[in-house]
N, C-alpha and C positions, 0 to 999 in steps of 0.2 A: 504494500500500500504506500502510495506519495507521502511524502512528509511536505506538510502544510508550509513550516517555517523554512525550507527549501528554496533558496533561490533558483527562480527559472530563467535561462538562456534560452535563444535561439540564433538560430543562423540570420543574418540579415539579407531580409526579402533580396528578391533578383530586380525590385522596380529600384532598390537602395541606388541613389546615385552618386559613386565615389569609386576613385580609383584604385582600393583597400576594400570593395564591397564583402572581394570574398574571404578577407579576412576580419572581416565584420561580426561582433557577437553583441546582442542587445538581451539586455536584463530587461524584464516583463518586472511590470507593476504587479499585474493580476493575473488571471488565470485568462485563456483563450479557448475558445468553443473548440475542438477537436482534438487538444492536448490529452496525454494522458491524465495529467491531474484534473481536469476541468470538473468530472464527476464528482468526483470527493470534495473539492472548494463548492459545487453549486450544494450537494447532499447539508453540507457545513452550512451553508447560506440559509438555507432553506429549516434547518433543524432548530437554529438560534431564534430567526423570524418565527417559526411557529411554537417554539419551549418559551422563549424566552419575553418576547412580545408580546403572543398572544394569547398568553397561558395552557396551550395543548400540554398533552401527556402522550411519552412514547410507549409503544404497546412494550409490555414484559418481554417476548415471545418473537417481534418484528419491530426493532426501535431500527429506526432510518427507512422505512416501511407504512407503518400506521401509527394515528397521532388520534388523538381523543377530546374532544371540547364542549363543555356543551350541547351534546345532542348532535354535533356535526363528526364526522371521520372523514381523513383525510387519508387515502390509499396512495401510495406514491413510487414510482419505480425508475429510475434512472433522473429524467427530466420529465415524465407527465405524471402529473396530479389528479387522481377522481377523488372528490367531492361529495360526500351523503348528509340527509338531513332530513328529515320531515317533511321543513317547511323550505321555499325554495328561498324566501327570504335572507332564511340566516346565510345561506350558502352567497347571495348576494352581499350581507355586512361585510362577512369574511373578506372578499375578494377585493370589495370598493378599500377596504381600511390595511388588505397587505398592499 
C-alpha cells in the first residue's frame, strides 16, 4: 500500500518546454487521477469528509466500504458512491452540504 506522507515525482510531460525536458522530474503537490496512489489519497479524502465532518460510522466488518448516518448508508467502492435512505431528501442534504 502507498505511503500517504510519500513524496510523488514524475517525469516531466513531453509538452514540458526546455532543453533539460528529459531530465526533468516535478514533485506533485497532490495526488493525480491515474497514479497509483490516487485510490488510497481519494479512499482518505472521502473517509475524513464523511467520519469526521459529517458524523458517519464505519461498518465493523467493511470500514472504507460502508459508513452509517442517520438512517442514510453510504456503499462505496473505489471512486462510486451509492446512497440509501428512506427518504430521498436526506440523500439530497447529504450531497448539497458535502
Amino acid at each position: 500500500m502507498a505511503d500517504e506522507t510519500k513524496p510523488i515525482y514524475v517525469k516531466a510531460p513531453p509538452t514540458f518546454h526546455s532543453d533539460i525536458a528529459d531530465k526533468v522530474v516535478l514533485r506533485l503537490n497532490q495526488s493525480l487521477y491515474g497514479l497509483v496512489q490516487a485510490p488510497l489519497y481519494w479512499g482518505n479524502h472521502l473517509r475524513d469528509t464523511l467520519v469526521q465532518q459529517h458524523g458517519f460510522t464505519e461498518s465493523a466488518t467493511s470500514p472504507w466500504c460502508l459508513y452509517f448516518c442517520d438512517g442514510v448508508i453510504i456503499l462505496t467502492y473505489v471512486d462510486d458512491c451509492l446512497f440509501f435512505a428512506k427518504e430521498q431528501h436526506q440523500i439530497d442534504e447529504l450531497l448539497e452540504s458535502i
